[in-house]
C-alpha positions as CSV (number, residue, x, y, z in Angstrom):
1,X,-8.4,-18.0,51.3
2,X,-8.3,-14.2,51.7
3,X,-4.9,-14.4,49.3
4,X,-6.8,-16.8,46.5
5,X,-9.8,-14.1,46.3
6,X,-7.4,-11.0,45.9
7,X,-5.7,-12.2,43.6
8,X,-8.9,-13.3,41.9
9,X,-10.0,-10.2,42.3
10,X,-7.0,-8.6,40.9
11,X,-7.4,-10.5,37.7
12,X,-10.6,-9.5,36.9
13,X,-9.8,-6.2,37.6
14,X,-6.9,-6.3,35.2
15,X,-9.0,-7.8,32.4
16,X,-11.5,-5.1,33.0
17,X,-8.9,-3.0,31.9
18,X,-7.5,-4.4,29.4
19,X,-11.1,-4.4,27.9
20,X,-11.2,-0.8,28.4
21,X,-7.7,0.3,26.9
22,X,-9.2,-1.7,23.6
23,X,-12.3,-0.3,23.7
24,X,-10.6,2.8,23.9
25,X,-7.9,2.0,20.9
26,X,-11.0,0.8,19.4
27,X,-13.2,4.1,19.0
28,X,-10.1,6.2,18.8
29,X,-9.1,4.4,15.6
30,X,-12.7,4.4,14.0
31,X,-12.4,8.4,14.8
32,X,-9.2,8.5,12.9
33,X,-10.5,6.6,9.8
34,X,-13.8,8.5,9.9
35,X,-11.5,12.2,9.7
36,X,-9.3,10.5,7.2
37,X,-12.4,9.1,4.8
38,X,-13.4,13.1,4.7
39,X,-10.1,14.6,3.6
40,X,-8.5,14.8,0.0
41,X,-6.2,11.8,-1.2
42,X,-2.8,12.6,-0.1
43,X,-1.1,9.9,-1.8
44,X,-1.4,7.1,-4.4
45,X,-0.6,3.7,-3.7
46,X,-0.2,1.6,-6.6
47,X,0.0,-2.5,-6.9
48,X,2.7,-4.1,-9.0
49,X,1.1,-6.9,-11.0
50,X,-0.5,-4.9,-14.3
51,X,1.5,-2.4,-16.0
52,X,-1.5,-0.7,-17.1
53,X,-1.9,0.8,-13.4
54,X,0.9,2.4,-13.9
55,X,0.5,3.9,-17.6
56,X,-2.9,4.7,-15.6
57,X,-1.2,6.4,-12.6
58,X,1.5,8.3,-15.4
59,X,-1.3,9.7,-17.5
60,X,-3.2,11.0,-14.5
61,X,0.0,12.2,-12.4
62,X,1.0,14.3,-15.7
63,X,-2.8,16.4,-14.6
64,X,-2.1,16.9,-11.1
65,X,-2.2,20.9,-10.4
66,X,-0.6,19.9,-7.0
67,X,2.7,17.5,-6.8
68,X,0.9,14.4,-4.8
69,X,3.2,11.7,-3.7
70,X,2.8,8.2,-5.7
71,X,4.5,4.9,-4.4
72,X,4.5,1.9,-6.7
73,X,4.8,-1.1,-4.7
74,X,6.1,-4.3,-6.6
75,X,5.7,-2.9,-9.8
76,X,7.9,-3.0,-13.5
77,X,11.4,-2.9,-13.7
78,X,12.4,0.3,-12.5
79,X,13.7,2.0,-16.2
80,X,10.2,1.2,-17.4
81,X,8.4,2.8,-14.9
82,X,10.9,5.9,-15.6
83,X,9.8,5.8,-19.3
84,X,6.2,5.9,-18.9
85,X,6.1,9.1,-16.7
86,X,8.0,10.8,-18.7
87,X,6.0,9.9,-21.5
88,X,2.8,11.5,-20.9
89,X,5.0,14.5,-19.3
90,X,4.2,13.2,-15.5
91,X,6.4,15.2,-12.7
92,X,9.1,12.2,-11.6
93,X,9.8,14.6,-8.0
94,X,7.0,12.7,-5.7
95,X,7.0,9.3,-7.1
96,X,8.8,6.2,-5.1
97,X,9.6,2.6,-5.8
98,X,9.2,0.1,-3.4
99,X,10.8,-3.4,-4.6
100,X,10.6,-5.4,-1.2
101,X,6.9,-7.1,-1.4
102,X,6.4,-10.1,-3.1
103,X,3.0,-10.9,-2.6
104,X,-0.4,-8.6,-2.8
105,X,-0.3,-8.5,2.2
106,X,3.7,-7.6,1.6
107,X,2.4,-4.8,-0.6
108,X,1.1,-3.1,2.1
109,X,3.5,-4.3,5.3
110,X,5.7,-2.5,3.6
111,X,4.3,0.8,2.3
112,X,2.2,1.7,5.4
113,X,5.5,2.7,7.6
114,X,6.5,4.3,4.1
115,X,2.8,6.5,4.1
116,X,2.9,6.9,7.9
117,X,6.5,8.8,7.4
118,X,4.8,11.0,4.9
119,X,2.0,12.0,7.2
120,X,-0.5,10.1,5.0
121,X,-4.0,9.8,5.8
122,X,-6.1,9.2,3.0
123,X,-4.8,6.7,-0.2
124,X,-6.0,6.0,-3.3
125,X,-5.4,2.0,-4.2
126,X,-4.8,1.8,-7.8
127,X,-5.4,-2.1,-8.7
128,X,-7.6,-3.8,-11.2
129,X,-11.2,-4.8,-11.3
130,X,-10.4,-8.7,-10.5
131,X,-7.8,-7.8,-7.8
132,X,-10.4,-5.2,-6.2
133,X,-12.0,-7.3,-3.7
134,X,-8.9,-9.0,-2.4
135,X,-6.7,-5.9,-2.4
136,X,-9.0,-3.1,-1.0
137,X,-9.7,-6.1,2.0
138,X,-6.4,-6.5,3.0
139,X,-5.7,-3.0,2.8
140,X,-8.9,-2.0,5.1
141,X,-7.6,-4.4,7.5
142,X,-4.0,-2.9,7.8
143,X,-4.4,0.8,6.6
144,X,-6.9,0.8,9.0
145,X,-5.1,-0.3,12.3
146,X,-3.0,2.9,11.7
147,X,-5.7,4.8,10.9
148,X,-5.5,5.6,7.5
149,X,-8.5,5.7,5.0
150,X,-8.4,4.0,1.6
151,X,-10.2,4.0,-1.4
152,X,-9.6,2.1,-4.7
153,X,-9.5,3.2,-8.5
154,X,-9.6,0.7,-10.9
155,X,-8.2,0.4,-13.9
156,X,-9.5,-1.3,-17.2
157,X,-7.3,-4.2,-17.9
158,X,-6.3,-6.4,-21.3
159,X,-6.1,-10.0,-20.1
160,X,-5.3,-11.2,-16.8
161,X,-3.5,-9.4,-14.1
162,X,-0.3,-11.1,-12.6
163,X,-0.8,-11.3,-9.1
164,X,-4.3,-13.4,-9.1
165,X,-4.3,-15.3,-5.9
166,X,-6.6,-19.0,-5.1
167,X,-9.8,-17.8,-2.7
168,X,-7.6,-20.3,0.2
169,X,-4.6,-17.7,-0.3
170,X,-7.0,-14.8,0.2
171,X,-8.3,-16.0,3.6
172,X,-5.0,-17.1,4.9
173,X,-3.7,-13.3,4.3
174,X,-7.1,-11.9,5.7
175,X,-5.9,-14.0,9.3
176,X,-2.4,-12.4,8.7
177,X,-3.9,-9.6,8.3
178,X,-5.4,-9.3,11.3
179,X,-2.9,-10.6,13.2
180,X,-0.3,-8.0,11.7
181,X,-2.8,-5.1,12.7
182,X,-1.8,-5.8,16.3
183,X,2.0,-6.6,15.4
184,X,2.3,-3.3,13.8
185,X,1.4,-1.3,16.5
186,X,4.9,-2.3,17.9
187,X,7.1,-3.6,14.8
188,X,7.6,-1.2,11.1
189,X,9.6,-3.0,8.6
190,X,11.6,-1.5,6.8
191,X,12.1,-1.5,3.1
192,X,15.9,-0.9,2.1
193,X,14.9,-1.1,-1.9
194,X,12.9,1.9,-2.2
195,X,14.5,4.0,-5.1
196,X,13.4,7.7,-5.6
197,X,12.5,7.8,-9.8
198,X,14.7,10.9,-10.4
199,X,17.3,8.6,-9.3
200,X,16.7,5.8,-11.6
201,X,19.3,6.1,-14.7
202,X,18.1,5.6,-17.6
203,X,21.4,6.1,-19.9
204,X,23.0,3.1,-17.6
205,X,20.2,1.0,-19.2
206,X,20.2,1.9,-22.8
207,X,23.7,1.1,-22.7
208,X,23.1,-2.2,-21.8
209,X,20.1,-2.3,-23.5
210,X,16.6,-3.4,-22.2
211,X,12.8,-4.3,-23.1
212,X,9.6,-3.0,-21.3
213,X,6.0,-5.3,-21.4
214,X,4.7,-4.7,-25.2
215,X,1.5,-3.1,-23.6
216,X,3.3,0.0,-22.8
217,X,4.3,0.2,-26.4
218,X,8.2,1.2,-25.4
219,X,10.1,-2.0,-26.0
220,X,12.4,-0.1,-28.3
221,X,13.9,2.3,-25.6
């Protein structure tokens, strides 16, 4: 009997703490996000789906006094997104390509490990109006188990975005989401198609030749 209530004893002391250490994880992540929400954005995040985010992120990149780091996750074809930087004059130095995601949650699976190694703690979300809600959700949920603030900026659209998702989809990835905040304390994937845009070659493309979406007014590159 003396065995049965010490071990009993022994489990509630180990739940106890287990209560504790995420109690503990708990407030020390809220502390983080609350120190992140008052510094400057140190990065850009933008959402593939709408090529007018990134003819938005181009034309405000090309204003930056100070070179901030821009990742486009899922975006155009990589030659396009080339051609409108350079466009509006945009440095090409601090901007990334990541071409793993396939869906709005793969977004950011695979661009926090990609912030983290940058020492990011406050992003901007660039997405659209109708993808606000959805996106900046998700992106609470799993920026915010690594303690990592986000905002959004939205860009104006002309028609519908590509990556609309059914309301069912959007609560399946909020349960994903949740559940990844935990897994990604112990698992980073890694992205192995992220291209630097200095390293994208344009010539190479022009030789083969190539079209970019009509709304970016390029197609004759």
């Amino acid at each position: 009997m003396s065995r049965i209530r010490s071990s009993q004893r022994y489990f509630r002391y180990a739940c106890l703490g287990l209560l504790l250490a995420g109690v503990i994880v708990i407030l020390a992540t809220f502390s983080s996000l609350w120190r992140s929400s008052k510094a400057p954005t140190d990065a850009y995040l933008v959402l593939g789906g709408s090529i007018r985010r990134e003819m938005h992120m181009a034309q405000l990149a090309s204003s930056f006094d100070t070179p901030t780091p821009i990742l486009v996750s899922a975006g155009s074809v990589d030659h396009c997104i080339r051609l409108l930087f350079e466009q509006p004059g945009a440095p090409l130095e601090n901007v990334w390509l990541e071409n793993c995601a396939e869906s709005t949650f793969g977004n950011f699976v695979y661009s926090v490990p990609l912030l983290e190694r940058w020492g990011v703690r406050h992003v901007t979300l660039v997405t659209s109006g109708s993808h606000t809600r959805r996106a900046l959700t998700l992106a609470r949920i799993l920026f915010g188990a690594r303690g990592i603030w986000v905002e959004p900026l939205i860009v104006d659209e002309t028609g519908i975005p590509g990556n609309q998702e059914t309301a069912l989809k959007t609560t399946l990835d909020i349960g994903r989401s949740l559940l990844w905040a935990i897994v990604a304390q112990f698992h980073k994937p890694t992205c192995h198609r992220v291209v630097e845009l200095t390293a994208v070659n344009l010539e190479q493309w022009r030789q083969r030749g190539f079209k970019c979406e009509h709304q970016a007014g390029i197609e004759g590159s």
